[in-house]
C-alpha positions in Angstrom: -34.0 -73.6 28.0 -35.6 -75.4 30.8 -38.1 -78.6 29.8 -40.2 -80.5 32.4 -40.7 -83.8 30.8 -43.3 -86.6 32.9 -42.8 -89.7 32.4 -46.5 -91.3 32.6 -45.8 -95.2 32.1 -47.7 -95.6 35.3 -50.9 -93.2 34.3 -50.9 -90.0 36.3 -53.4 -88.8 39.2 -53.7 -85.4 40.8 -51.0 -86.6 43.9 -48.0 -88.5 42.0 -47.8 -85.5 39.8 -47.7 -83.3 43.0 -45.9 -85.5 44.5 -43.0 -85.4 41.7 -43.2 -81.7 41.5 -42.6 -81.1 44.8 -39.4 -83.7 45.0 -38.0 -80.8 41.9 -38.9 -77.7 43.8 -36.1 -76.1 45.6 -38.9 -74.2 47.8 -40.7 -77.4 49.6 -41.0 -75.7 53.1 -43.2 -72.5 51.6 -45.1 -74.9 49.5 -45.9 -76.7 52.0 -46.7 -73.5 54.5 -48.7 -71.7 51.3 -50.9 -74.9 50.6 -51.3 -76.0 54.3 -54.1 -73.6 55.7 -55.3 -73.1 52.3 -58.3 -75.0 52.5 -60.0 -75.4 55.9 -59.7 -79.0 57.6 -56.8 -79.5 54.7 -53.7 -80.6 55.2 -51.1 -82.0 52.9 -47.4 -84.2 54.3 -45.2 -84.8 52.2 -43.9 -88.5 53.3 -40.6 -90.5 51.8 -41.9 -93.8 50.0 -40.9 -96.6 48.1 -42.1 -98.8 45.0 -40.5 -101.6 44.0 -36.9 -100.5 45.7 -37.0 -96.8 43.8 -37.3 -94.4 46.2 -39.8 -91.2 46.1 -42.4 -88.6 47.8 -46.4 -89.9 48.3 -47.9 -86.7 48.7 -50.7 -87.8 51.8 -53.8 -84.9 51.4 -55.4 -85.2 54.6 -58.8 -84.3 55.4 -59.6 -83.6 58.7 -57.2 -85.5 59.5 -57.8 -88.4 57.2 -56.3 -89.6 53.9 -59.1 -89.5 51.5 -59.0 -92.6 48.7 -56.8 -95.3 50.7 -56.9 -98.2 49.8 -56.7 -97.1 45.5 -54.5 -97.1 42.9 -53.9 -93.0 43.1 -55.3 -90.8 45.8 -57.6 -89.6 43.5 -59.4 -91.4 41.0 -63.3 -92.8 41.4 -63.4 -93.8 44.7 -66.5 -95.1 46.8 -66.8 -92.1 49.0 -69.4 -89.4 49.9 -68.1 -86.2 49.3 -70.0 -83.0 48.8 -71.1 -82.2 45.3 -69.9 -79.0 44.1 -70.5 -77.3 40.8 -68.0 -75.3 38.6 -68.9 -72.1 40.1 -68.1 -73.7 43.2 -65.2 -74.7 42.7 -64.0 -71.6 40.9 -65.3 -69.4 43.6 -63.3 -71.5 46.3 -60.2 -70.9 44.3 -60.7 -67.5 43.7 -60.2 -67.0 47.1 -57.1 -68.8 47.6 -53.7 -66.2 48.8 -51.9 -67.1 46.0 -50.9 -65.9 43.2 -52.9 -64.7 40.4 -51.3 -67.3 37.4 -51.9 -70.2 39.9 -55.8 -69.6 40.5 -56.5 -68.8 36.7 -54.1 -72.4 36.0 -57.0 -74.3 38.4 -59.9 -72.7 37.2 -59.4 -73.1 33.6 -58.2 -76.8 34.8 -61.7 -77.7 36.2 -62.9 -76.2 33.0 -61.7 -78.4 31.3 -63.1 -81.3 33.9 -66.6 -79.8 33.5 -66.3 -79.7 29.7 -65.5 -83.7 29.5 -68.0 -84.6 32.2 -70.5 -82.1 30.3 -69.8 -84.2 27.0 -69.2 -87.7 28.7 -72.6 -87.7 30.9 -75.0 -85.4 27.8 -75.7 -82.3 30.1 -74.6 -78.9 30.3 -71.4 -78.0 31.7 -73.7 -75.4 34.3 -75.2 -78.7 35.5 -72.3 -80.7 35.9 -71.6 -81.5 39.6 -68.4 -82.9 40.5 -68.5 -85.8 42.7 -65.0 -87.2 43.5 -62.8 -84.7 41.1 -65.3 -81.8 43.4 -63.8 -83.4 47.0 -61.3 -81.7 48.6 -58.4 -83.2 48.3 -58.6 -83.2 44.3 -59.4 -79.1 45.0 -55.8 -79.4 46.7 -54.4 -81.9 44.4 -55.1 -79.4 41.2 -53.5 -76.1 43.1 -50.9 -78.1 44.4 -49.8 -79.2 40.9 -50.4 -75.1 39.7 -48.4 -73.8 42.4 -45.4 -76.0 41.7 -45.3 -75.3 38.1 -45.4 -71.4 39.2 -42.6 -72.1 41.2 -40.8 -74.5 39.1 -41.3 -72.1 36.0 -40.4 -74.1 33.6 -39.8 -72.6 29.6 -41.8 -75.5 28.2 -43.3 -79.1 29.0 -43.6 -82.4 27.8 -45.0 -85.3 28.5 -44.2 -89.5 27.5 -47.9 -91.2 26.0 -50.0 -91.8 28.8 -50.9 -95.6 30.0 -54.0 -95.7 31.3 -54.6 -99.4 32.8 -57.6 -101.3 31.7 -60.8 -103.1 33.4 -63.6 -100.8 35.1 -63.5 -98.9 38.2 -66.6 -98.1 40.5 -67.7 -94.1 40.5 -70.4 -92.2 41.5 -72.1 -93.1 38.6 -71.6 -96.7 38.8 -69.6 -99.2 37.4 -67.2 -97.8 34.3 -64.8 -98.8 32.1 -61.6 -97.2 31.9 -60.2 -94.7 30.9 -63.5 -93.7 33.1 -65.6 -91.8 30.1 -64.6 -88.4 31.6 -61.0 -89.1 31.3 -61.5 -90.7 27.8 -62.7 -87.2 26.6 -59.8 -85.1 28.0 -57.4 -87.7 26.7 -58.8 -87.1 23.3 -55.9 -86.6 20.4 -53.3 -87.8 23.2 -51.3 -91.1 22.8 -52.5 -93.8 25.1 -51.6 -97.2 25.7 -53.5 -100.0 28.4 -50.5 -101.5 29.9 -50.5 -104.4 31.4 -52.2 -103.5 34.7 -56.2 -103.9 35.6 -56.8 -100.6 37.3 -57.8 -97.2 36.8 -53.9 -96.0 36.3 -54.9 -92.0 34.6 -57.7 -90.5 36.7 -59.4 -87.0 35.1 -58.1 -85.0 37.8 -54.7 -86.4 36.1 -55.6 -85.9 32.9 -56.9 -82.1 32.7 -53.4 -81.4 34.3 -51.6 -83.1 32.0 -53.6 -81.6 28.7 -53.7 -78.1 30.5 -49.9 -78.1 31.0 -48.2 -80.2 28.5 -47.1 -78.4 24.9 -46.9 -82.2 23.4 -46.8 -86.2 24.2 -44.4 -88.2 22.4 -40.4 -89.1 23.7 -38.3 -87.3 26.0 -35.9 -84.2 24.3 -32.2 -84.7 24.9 -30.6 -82.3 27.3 -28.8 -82.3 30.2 -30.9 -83.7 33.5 -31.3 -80.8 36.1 -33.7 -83.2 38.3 -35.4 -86.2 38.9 -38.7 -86.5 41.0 -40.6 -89.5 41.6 -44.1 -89.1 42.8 -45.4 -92.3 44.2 -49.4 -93.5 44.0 -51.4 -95.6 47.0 -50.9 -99.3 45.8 -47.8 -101.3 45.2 -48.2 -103.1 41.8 -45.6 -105.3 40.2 -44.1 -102.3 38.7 -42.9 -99.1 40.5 -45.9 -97.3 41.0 -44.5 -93.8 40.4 -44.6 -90.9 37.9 -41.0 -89.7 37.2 -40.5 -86.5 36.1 -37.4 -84.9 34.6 -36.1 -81.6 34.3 -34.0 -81.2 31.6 -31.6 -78.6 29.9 -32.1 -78.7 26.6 -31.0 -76.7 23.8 -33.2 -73.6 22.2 -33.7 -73.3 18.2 -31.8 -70.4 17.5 -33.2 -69.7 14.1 -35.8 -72.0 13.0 -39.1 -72.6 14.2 -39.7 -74.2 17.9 -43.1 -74.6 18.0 -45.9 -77.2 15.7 -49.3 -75.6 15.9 -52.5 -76.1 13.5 -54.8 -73.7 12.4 -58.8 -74.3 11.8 -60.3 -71.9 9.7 -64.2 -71.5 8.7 -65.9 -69.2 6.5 -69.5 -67.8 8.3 -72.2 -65.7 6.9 -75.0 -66.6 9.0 -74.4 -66.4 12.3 -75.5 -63.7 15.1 -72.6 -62.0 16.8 -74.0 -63.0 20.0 -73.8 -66.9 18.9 -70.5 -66.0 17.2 -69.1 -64.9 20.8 -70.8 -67.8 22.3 -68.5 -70.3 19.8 -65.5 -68.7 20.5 -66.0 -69.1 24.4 -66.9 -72.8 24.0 -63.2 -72.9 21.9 -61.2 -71.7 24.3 -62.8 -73.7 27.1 -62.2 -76.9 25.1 -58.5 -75.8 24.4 -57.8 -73.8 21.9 -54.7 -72.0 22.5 -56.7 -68.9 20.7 -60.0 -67.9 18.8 -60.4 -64.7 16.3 -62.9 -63.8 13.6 -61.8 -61.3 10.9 -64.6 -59.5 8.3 -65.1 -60.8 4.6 -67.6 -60.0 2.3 -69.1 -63.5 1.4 -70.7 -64.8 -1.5 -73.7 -63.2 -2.9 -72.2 -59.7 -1.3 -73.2 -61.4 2.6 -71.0 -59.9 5.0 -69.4 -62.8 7.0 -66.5 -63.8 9.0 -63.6 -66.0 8.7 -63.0 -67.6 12.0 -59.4 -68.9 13.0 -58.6 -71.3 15.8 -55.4 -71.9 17.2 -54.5 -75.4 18.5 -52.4 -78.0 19.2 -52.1 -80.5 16.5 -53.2 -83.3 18.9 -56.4 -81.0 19.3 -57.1 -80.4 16.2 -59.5 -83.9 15.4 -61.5 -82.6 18.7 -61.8 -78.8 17.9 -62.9 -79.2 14.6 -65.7 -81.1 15.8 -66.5 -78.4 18.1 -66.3 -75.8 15.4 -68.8 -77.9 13.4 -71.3 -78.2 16.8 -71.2 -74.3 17.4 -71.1 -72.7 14.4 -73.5 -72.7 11.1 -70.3 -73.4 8.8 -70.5 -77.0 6.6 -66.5 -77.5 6.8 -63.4 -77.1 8.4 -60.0 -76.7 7.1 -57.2 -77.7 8.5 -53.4 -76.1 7.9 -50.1 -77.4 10.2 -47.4 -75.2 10.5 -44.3 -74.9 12.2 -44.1 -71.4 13.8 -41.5 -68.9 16.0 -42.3 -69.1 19.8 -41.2 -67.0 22.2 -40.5 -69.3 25.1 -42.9 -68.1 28.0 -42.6 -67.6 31.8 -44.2 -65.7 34.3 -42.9 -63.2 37.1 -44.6 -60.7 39.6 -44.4 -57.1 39.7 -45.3 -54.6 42.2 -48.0 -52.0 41.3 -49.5 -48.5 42.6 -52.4 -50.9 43.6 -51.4 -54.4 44.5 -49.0 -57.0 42.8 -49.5 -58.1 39.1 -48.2 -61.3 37.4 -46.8 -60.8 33.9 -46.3 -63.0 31.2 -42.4 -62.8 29.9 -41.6 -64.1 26.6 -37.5 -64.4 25.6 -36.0 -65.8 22.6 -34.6 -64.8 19.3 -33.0 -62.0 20.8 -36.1 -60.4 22.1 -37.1 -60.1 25.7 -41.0 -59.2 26.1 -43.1 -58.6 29.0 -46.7 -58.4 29.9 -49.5 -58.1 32.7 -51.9 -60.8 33.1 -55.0 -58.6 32.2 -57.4 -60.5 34.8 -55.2 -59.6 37.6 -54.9 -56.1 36.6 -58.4 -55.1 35.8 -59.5 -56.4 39.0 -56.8 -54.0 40.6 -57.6 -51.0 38.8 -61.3 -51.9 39.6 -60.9 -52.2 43.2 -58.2 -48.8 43.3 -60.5 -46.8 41.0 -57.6 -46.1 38.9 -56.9 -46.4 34.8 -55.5 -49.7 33.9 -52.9 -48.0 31.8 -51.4 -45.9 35.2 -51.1 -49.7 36.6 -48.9 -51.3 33.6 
C-alpha cells in the first residue's frame, strides 16, 4: 500500500506542506494551471530553494502580485498584516465555488471547520462569530486547497505523520502578543505529540495544524517500506537547521489478516435529552473530529427510553472528545474502549453520471474491492437534474 509519511521536525505551515506535496506529484503543470486562476488576484510559483545545502520547492502564494508573510518563519502563520476578515460561511462559500473536484472542496471546508472550532474554544465565543484574521487571508484560502488538491492527486492509501515541533517564545497576531503554540494551534494540536525544539519562533502555524489533524491517521515514527519519493517543502527564514518539511512516500506492506487500524470508542448512556439537542451533540462531534457519531435505543432505568450514544475516534482524540461529549450532552460519564479493528484502505476516484461527475469513495483490502458515491456531490446532482439519487449511483 501507499503511506505518505511528513516529517515535521521543523513545525509545518500551510506552504512547506504544499510545497512538499507538490515536489511528490507527478502532475505539477495542471496543479499549478487548476490552482492558478482559482482565486482572483491569486497566484501561486512554485520556485527551487535551498536550506542549509538541502535542496527543495518554496511554494511563493502571490497576491496581487505580492508574497504575503515575508519576512516569517512560514508564509503563513500570525503575521502583522491587514487582511479582510472573513467568517466560516465565508470561507466555505468561496470554496464551494472552486472548479475542482467535489472531495477537494469538502477536505477544505471541513479543514476550516476545524480552524473555527479551536479559535471558537481558544478566544470563548461561538464558532458563528469567529472571524478569521490571518488563517481568513487569501493566501491561507490557497495554502489549504493547495494542500487538498495534492492529496486528491497524490491518493495516498493512508498517512502518517513524525510528532510535531512547534518552536517556543510568542509571536505577534491579531490579537496581540501570544505565546506559542499560538492558543488556536494549541487546541488543534490537542492529543498529538509535540516537542519545542530548540528554535524561538512560531515553527506549527493553525493553518498547519488543521491539515495535519484533518489528514493524518496517526503521529509517532515512520513505517518501514520501500521510498517511492522524497519532497522537501521549504518555509521563509533560514534558521540554523534546514528549514523544510520532508515528506516521504513510502511502500509499505498491507496486514493481510490482522487488524490495520487502532481506533477508540466513547460510549454514553442518555435518557434526558431532546432529539433536537441530541442531533445538535452529534454535529458538534463530528466537527471536532470524530471519525463518526451514532445513537442506538435502550430502555433506561426506571423504564426511561434513552439512547446509547457511540463515538468513533482516534485514540489521540479520545482525551478531547470525551470532554466534548461531557459539554453537549446530559450524561455524568464517559467510557472509554480501544480496539484494534479491520480497515479497508480507502481512496477516491471520479465517475461519470447521467447528470454530472460524482467522486466515490473506494475501499480495497482483504480481498474485497468496495465502491461508493460521495453523497454531497450526488444529491446536489440529482437536485439540480430533477432526477432520483438511486438512477445517479
Amino acid at each position: 500500500m501507499k503511506t505518505l509519511y511528513l516529517e515535521c521536525a521543523m513545525g509545518a505551515a500551510g506552504d512547506m506542506l504544499m510545497a512538499a506535496l507538490y515536489e511528490l506529484c507527478e502532475e505539477k503543470e495542471k496543479f499549478l494551471r487548476d490552482m492558478n486562476g482559482l482565486i482572483p488576484g491569486v497566484s501561486l510559483e512554485a520556485e527551487r530553494a535551498t536550506r542549509q545545502g538541502i535542496a527543495g520547492t518554496h511554494m511563493r502564494v502571490l497576491v496581487s502580485g505580492q508574497e504575503e508573510g515575508h519576512g516569517r518563519h512560514h508564509d503563513h502563520g500570525h503575521g502583522h498584516h491587514h487582511h479582510e476578515h472573513r467568517s466560516l460561511a465565508d470561507i466555505q462559500t468561496m470554496i464551494d465555488a472552486f472548479p475542482l473536484p467535489e472531495a477537494v472542496r469538502e477536505n477544505a471546508k471541513s479543514i476550516y471547520g476545524r480552524i473555527a472550532e479551536a479559535e471558537s474554544r481558544a478566544h470563548g465565543v461561538s464558532v458563528g462569530e469567529v472571524h478569521f484574521h490571518e488563517v481568513g487571508a487569501l493566501d491561507a484560502v490557497a495554502d489549504v486547497t493547495g494542500v487538498c488538491y495534492l492529496m486528491y492527486l497524490l491518493a495516498p492509501d493512508a498517512v502518517a505523520a513524525s510528532p510535531v515541533t512547534v518552536g517556543s517564545g510568542t509571536v505577534r497576531t491579531a490579537h496581540g502578543l501570544l505565546p506559542v503554540p499560538a492558543p488556536a494551534t494549541a487546541r488543534l494540536l490537542e492529543g498529538v505529540p509535540i516537542a519545542p525544539g530548540d528554535i524561538a519562533a512560531e515553527l506549527c502555524t493553525p493553518t498547519g495544524a488543521a491539515l495535519l489533524r484533518h489528514f493524518s491517521g496517526g503521529f509517532g515514527p515512520m513505517p518501514a517500506g520501500a521510498v517511492l519519493g522524497c519532497g522537501y517543502g521549504c518555509g521563509t527564514k533560514d534558521f540554523p537547521r534546514a528549514n523544510c518539511l520532508r515528506a516521504f512516500l513510502l511502500e509499505t506492506a498491507e496486514t493481510a489478516g490482522g487488524p490495520n487500524d487502532a481506533v477508540t470508542e466513547l460510549k454514553a448512556n442518555i435518557d434526558d435529552m431532546t432529539g433536537e439537542a441530541l442531533g445538535f451533540a452529534l454535529e458538534r462531534l463530528l466537527a471536532a473530529g470524530a471519525l463518526d457519531v451514532s445513537y442506538v435505543p435502550a430502555q433506561m432505568k426506571k423504564n426511561r427510553p434513552g439512547v446509547l450514544l457511540t463515538c468513533l475516534c482516534r485514540p489521540a482524540d479520545a482525551d478531547r472528545l470525551a470532554a466534548e461529549i461531557l459539554r453537549h450532552t446530559a450524561t455524568f460519564g464517559v467510557r472509554r474502549t480501544d480496539c484494534s479493528r479491520y480497515a479497508l484502505t480507502a481512496s477516491w476516484e471520479e465517475r461519470e453520471t447521467p447528470a454530472g461527475t460524482v467522486p466515490y469513495k473506494v475501499g480495497t483490502g482483504y480481498g474485497v474491492t468496495r465502491r461508493k458515491p460521495e453523497y454531497e456531490a450526488l444529491a446536489r446532482l440529482a437536485r439540480e437534474a430533477d432526477m432520483p439519487l438511486e438512477e445517479l449511483r
